[in-house]
N, C-alpha and C positions, 0 to 999 in steps of 0.2 A: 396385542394379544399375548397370551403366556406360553411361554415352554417348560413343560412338564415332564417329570423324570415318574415312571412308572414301574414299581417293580412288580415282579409277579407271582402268582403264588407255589403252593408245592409239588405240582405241576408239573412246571417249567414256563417258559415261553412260548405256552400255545398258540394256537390260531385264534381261538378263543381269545385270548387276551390282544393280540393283536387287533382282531376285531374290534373290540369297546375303544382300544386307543383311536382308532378311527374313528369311531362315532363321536370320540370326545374333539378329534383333529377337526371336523364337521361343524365345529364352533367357532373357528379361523383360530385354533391355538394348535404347537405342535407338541407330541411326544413321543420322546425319548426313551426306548426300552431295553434300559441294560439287563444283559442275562448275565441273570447270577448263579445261573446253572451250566454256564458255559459249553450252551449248545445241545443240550441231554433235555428231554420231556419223559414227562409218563403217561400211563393210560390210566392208571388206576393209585388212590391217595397214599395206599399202602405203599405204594413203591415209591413214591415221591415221598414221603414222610421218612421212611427208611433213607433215602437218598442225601436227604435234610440232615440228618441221625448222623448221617456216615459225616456229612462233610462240617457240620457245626453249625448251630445259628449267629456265634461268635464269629466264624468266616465269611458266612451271610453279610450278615451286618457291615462287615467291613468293605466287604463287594461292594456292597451300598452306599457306602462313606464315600469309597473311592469313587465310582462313579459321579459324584456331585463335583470333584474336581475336572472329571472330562465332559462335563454339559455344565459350564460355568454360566453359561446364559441362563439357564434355568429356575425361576421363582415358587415353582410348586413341587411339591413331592405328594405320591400317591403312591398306595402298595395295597394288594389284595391279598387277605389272612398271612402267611408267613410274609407277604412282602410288607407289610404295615412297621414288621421291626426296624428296619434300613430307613423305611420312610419315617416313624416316630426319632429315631435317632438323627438323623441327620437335620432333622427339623427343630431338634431341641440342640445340636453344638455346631451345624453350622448357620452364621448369622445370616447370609443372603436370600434364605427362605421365607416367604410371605405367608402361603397355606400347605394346609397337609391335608391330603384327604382319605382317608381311612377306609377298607370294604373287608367285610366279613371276617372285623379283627377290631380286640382294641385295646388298649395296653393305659398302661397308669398313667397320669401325665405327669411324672417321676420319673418314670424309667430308665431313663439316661440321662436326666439330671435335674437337679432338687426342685425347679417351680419349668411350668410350661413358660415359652418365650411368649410374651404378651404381643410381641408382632404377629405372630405367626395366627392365622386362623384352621382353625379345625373341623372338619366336617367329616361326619361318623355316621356310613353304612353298614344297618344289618340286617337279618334276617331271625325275624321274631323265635322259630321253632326253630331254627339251625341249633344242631343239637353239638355243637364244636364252639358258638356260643353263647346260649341262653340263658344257662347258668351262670357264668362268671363274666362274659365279654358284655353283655347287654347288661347286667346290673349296675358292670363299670361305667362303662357309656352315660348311661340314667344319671351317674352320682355327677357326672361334672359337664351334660348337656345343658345348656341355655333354655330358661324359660321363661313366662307371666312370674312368676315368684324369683327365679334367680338369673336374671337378663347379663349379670355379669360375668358369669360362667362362659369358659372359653370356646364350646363347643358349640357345634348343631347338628345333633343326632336327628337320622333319619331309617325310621324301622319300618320294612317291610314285610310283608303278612307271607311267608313260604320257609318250608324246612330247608330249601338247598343253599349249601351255602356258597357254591360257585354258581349264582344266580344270574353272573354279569357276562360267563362265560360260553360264548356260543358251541364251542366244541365239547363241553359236558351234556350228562345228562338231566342236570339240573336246570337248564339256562330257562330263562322265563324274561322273553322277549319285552312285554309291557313293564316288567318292573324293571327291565334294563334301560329302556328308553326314559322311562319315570327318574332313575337315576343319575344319568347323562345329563337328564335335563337339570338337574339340581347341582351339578357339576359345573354346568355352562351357567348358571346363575350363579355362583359364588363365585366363577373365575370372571366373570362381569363387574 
């Protein structure tokens, strides 16, 4: 079974995301949820985004590097909307990673560095009318998802019909239970 490193989004380390880590632990795999906010949540995006603001996504990011050194065991990285950065980066410069799986976030597969790792497989949650990203995260997504016409393409984008975009998160007010289960389950088949 896999052990997975999950980061979280701007938030913090809710209940909410502890939660879904459980639903996904419920697969016989475990995870790992280093806070990269070191112990601080918010109630509300505005304060977590500001929070983000204050301490850098440059610092983020490195949380997130570093963490991959203290869960060496670990073959999967996952991260929801701000955590996707930590998780895209770590998945593109360190080699020991297999998948990356992406939620309500999605970044170039460039980002941190020139071609995506051809090991690594990618799997991309969003939310169709999430207004944080319909315009630029879902277009991206679209341009390099696997399909009937481009089967080579590294991805497998999976878009869900709801404007929230902490859809996964039970302690928001957005959570939407059957598409989180719906997602889990798509989780527990790729780490299969």
């Amino acid at each position: 079974m896999s052990q997975i490193l999950l980061f979280h989004h701007a938030l913090g380390l809710t209940e909410g995301v502890r939660a879904l880590a459980e639903m996904i632990e419920a697969g016989g795999h475990t995870v790992h949820l280093p806070d990269l906010y070191e112990g601080q949540t918010f109630a509300s995006v505005e304060e977590g985004v500001a929070h983000l603001q204050e301490v850098g996504m440059d610092e983020i990011v490195a949380r997130g590097v570093a963490a991959t050194a203290e869960y060496r065991q670990a073959s999967v990285l996952a991260g929801i909307s701000m955590g996707v950065c930590p998780a895209f980066k770590a998945a593109q410069t360190v080699p020991a990673f297999r998948a990356c799986i992406a939620m309500s976030a999605a970044l170039p597969l460039n980002a941190y560095a020139p071609l995506w790792m051809p090991h690594v497989a990618l799997q991309v949650h969003l939310a169709t009318e999430d207004p944080w990203v319909k315009d630029e995260d879902l277009p991206l997504a679209r341009s390099y998802a696997s399909s009937d016409d481009e089967p080579d393409n590294p991805a497998d984008l999976f878009e869900y019909d709801t404007a929230a975009h902490l859809f996964m998160d039970s302690s928001t007010d957005g959570y939407d239970e059957a598409l989180t289960d719906l997602m889990v389950q798509r989780i527990h088949e790729l780490l299969r």
